[in-house]
C-alpha positions as CSV (number, residue, x, y, z in Angstrom):
1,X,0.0,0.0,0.0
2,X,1.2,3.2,-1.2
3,X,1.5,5.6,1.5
4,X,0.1,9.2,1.4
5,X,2.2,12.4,2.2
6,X,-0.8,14.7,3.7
7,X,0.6,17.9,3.2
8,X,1.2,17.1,-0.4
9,X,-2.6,15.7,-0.5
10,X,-4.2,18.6,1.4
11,X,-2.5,21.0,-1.4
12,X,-3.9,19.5,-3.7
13,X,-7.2,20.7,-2.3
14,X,-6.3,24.6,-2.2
15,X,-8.1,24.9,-5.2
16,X,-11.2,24.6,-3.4
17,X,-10.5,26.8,-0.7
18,X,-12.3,29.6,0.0
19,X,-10.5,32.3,1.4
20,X,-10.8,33.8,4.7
21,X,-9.3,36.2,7.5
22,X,-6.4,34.6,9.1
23,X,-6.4,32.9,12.3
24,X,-4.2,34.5,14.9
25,X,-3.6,30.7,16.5
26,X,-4.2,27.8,14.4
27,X,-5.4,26.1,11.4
28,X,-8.8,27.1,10.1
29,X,-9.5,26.4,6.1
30,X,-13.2,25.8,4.5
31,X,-13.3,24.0,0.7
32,X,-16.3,24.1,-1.6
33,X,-16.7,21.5,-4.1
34,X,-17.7,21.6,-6.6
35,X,-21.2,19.2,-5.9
36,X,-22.2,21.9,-3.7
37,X,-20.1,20.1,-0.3
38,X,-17.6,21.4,1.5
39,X,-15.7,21.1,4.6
40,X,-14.2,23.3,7.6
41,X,-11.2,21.9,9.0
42,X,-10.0,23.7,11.9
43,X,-7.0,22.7,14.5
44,X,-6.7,25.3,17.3
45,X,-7.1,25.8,20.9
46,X,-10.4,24.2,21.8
47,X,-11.6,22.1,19.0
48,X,-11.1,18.2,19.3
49,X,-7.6,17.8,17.7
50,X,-8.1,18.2,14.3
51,X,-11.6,18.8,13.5
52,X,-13.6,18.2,10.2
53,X,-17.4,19.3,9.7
54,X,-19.3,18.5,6.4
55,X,-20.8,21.9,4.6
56,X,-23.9,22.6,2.2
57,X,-23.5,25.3,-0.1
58,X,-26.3,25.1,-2.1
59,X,-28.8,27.8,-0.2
60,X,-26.4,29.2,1.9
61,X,-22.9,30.4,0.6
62,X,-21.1,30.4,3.4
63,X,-21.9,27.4,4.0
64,X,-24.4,25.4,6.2
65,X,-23.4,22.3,8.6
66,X,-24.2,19.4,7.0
67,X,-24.9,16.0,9.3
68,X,-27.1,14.3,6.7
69,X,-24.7,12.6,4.8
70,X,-23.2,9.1,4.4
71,X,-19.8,10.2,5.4
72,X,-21.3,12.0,9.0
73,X,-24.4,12.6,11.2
74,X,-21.8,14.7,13.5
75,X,-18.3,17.0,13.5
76,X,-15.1,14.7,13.1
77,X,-12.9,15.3,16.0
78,X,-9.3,14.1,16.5
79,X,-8.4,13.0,13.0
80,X,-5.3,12.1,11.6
81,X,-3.8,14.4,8.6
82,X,-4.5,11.3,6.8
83,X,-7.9,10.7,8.1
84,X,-8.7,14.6,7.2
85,X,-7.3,14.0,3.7
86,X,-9.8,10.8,2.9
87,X,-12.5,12.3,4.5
88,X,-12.3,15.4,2.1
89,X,-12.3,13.3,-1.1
90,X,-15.0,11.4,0.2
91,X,-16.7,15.2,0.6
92,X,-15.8,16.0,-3.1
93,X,-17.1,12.3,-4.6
94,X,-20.5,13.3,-3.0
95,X,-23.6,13.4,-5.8
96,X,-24.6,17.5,-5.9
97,X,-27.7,18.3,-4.4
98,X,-29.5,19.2,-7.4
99,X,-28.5,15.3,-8.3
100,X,-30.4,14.7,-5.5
101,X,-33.4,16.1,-6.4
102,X,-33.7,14.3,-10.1
């Protein structure tokens, strides 16, 4: 099994990010697919480790919580850079919501 260099892999998703006022402690980045998904991922003081939440960007575009997906009903806490890295191509694979709908 190949293994993954996550800092290489998470690059490959700046494309996607949206850009944002910088954090004066830690790591806080939000990516919009595009199927409508996105994610925040966000390691600072207080969250759990490093922390992913699924986002909905179809009404709202900044970005809704999502926790009706296959991939989560709830924020990922304490992941791995590799964990972060899978769970963000899982979020990308999603069908859009308008795919959804049909």
């Amino acid at each position: 099994m190949t293994e993954i260099n996550p800092i290489t892999k998470l690059n490959e998703f700046s494309k996607y990010e949206i850009p944002k006022s910088r954090m004066t402690v830690g790591l806080q980045n939000k990516y919009r697919f595009p199927n409508d998904y996105g994610a925040s991922l966000i390691y600072a003081p207080g969250s759990y480790g490093l922390e992913l939440a699924v986002l909905d960007f179809s009404v709202n575009p900044e970005g809704d919580l999502e926790y009706g997906t296959p991939i989560t009903d709830d924020v990922l806490g304490n992941l791995s850079w590799e964990e972060a890295v899978k769970t963000l191509d899982k979020i990308k694979g999603l069908p859009s919501k308008g795919a959804e709908d049909e």
